[in-house]
C-alpha positions in Angstrom: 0.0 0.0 0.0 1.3 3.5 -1.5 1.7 6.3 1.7 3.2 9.9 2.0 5.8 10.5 4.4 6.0 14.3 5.5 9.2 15.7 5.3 10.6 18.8 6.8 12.3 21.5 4.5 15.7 23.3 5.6 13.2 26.5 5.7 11.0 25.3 8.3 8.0 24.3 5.6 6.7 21.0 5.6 6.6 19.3 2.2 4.9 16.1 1.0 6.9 13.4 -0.6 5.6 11.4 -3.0 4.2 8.0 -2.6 6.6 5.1 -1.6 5.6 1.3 -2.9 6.6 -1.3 -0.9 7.6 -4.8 -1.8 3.9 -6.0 -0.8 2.2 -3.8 -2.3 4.5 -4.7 -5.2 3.9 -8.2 -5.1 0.4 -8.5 -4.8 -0.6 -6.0 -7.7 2.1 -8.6 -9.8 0.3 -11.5 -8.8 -2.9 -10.2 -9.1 -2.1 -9.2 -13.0 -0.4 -12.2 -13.5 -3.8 -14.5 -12.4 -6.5 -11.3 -13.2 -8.2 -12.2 -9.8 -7.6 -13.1 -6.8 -9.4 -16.5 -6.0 -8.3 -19.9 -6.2 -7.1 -21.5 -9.5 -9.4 -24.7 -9.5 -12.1 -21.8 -9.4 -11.6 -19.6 -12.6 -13.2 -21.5 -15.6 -10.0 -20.8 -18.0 -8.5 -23.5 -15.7 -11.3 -26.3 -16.0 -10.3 -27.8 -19.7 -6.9 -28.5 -18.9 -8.3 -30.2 -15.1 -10.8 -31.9 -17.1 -8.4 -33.1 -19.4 -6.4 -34.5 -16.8 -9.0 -35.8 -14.6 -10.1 -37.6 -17.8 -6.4 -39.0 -18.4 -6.3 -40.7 -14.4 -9.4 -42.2 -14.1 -8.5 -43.9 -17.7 -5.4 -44.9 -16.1 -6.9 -46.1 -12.8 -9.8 -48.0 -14.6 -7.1 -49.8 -17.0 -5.1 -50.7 -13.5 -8.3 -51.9 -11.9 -9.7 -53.7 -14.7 -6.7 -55.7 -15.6 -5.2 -56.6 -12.8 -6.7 -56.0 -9.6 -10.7 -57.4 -10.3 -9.3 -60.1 -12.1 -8.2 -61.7 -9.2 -11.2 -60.6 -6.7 -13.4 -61.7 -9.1 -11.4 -64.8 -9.2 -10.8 -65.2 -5.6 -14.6 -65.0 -5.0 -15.7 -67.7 -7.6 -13.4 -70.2 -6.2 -14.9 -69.3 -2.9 -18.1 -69.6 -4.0 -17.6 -73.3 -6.0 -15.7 -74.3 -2.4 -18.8 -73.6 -0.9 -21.2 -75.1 -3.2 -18.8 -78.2 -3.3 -19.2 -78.1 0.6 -22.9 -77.7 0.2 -23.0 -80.9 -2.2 -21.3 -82.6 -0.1 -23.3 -82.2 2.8 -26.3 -83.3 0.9 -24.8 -86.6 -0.4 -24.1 -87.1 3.3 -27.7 -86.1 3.8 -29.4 -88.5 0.7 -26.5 -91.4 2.2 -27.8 -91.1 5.8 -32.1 -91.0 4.5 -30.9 -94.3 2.4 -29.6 -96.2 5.3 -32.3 -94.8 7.5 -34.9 -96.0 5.1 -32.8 -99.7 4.7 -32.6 -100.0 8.2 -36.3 -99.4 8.2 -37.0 -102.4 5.3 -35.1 -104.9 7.4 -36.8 -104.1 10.3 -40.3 -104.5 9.0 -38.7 -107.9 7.1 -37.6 -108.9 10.3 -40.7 -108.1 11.9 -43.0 -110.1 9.1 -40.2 -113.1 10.0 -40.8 -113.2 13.4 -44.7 -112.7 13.1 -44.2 -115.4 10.8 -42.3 -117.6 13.0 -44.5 -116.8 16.1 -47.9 -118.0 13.6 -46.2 -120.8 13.0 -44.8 -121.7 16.6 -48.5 -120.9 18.0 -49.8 -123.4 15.1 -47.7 -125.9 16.2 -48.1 -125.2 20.1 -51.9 -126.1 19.8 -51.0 -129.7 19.2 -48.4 -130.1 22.4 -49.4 -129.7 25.4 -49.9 -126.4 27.4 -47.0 -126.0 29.0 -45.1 -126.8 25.8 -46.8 -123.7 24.6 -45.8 -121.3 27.4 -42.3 -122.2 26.9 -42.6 -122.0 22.9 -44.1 -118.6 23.2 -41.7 -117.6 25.7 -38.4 -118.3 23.1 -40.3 -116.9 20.6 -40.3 -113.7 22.0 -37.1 -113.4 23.5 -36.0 -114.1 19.4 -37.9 -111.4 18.9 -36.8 -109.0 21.4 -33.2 -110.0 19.9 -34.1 -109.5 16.6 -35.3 -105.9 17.4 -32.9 -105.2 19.5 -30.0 -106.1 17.0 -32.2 -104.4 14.0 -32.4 -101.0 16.4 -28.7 -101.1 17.5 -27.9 -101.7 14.0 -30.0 -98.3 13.5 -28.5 -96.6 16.2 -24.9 -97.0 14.8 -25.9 -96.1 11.4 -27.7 -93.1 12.8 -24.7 -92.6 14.9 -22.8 -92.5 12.0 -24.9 -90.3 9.8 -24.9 -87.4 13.3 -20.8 -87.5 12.8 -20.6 -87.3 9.5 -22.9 -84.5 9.9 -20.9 -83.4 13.0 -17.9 -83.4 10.8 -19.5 -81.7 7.7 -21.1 -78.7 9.3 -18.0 -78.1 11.3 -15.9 -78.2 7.9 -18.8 -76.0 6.5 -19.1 -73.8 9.8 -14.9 -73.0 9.7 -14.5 -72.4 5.8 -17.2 -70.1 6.0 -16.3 -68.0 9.3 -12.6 -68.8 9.5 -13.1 -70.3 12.8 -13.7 -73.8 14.0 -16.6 -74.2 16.2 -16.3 -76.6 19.1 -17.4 -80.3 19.2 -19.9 -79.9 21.7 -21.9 -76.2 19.9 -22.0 -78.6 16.3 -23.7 -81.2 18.3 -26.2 -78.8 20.0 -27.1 -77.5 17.0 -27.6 -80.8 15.6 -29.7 -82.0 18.6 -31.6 -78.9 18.2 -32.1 -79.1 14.4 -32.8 -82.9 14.6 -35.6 -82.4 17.5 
């Protein structure tokens, strides 16, 4: 900013001298010539072609990078993911489909081993009419206690296989469980879950 200094004459009169420029007041009307304003650069619209321009030439140049090499490999990443899974998923219901067909043969040779010993007990009560009746109480008796074998055998057969299917089921939704979280559940929260699911 331009100021007048007085200065005193060797007569005694008091004389004005002219204005004096500083270096500030030298620098900013420069810099305001140079720009022809005063406000920001990203603000004066003979600026915006050449930031357009530029703007234009980076996001080409981050859409290249991004295209070919980093969403390659997410995408990638994600669909082997997603076939571990559904291979998991098959899995788990070829346990399922092995576990409902040795349910269901379990079940056929129990009602064949039922229709045997009906079969066997018709028979023995047939015969028992001839002997005497005592005869027939102990007839009747072993005939039942085959029975009660025969079930018992045919439901501790069932009770392993269904044994088996629960840990192969333990096992699968564990495996299933820790691929999908990252952590491994424990033993005993797989077969609650089961145990509820199953009830």
């Amino acid at each position: 900013m331009a100021q007048t200094t007085p200065e005193l004459e060797p007569g005694g009169a008091i004389v004005e001298t002219p204005p004096t420029t500083t270096s500030y007041d030298l620098h900013e009307s420069t810099e305001a010539a140079e720009h022809g304003s005063s406000g920001l650069p990203q603000f004066e619209f003979g600026y915006w072609p050449g930031q357009i321009f530029w703007l234009l030439i980076v996001f080409v140049i981050l859409y290249v990078i991004l295209s070919k090499l980093f969403l390659p490999r997410v995408g990638g990443a994600i669909e082997a993911r997603a076939a571990k899974i559904e291979g998991d998923l098959a899995d788990a219901r070829s346990a399922r489909d092995e576990a409902e067909r040795q349910s269901a043969a379990a079940a056929a040779e129990l009602a064949q081993a039922r229709a045997r010993a009906q079969k066997t007990a018709a028979d023995a009560k047939a015969a028992a009419k001839a002997e005497a009746e005592t005869r027939n109480a102990a007839e009747e008796a072993k005939l039942h206690e085959r029975l009660a074998a025969a079930e018992a055998g045919i439901q501790a057969g069932r009770e392993k296989a269904m044994s088996n299917v629960r840990s192969l089921a333990a096992e699968t939704a564990e495996a299933i469980v820790e691929k999908l979280s990252g952590q491994a559940p424990t033993r005993a929260e797989v077969d609650a879950a089961i145990a509820r699911n199953a009830a």
